[in-house]
N, C-alpha and C positions, 0 to 999 in steps of 0.2 A: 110588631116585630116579626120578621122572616125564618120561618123554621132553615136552619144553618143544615138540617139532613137532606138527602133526595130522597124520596117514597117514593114507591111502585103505584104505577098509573092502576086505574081498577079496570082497564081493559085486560092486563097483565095478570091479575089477581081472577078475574073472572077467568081466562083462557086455565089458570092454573088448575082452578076448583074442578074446570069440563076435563083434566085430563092431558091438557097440552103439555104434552116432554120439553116443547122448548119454555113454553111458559114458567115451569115449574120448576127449569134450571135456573132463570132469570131469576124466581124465588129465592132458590138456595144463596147462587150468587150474591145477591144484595144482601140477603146477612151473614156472609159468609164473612166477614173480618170480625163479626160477634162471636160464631162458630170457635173462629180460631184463637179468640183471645180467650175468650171460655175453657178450651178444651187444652188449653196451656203446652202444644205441641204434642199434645198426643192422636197421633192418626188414627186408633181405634175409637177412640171418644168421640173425635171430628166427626167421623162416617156415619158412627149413632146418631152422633145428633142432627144430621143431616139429614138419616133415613127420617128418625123418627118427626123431620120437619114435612118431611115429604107424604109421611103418613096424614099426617092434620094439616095439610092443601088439600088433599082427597077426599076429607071426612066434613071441613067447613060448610058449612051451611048459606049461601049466600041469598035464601029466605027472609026478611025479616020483616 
């Protein structure tokens, strides 16, 4: 069976983890319709959680 979502390539995942601004909008981007249904039209909610998505690309560990 065919996963029905698109997932972010792990070139895109890796660029994000080094720091890449573009990479790491790409991040947000793709869950962003999560973001929004979550945050139930609230702009100050969206933006946290957004930041706080941006925070944990930076902290992931891509060791394993």
């Amino acid at each position: 069976m065919r996963n029905k979502y698109s997932l972010l390539n792990f070139d895109t995942i890796e660029k994000a983890v080094a720091a890449d601004t573009k990479a790491i909008q790409k991040v947000v981007s793709h869950y962003n319709g999560y973001i929004e249904y979550f945050a139930k039209d609230n702009y100050v909610f969206s933006e946290e959680i957004k930041a706080t998505l941006m925070k944990a690309v930076l902290k992931f560990n891509m060791d394993r």
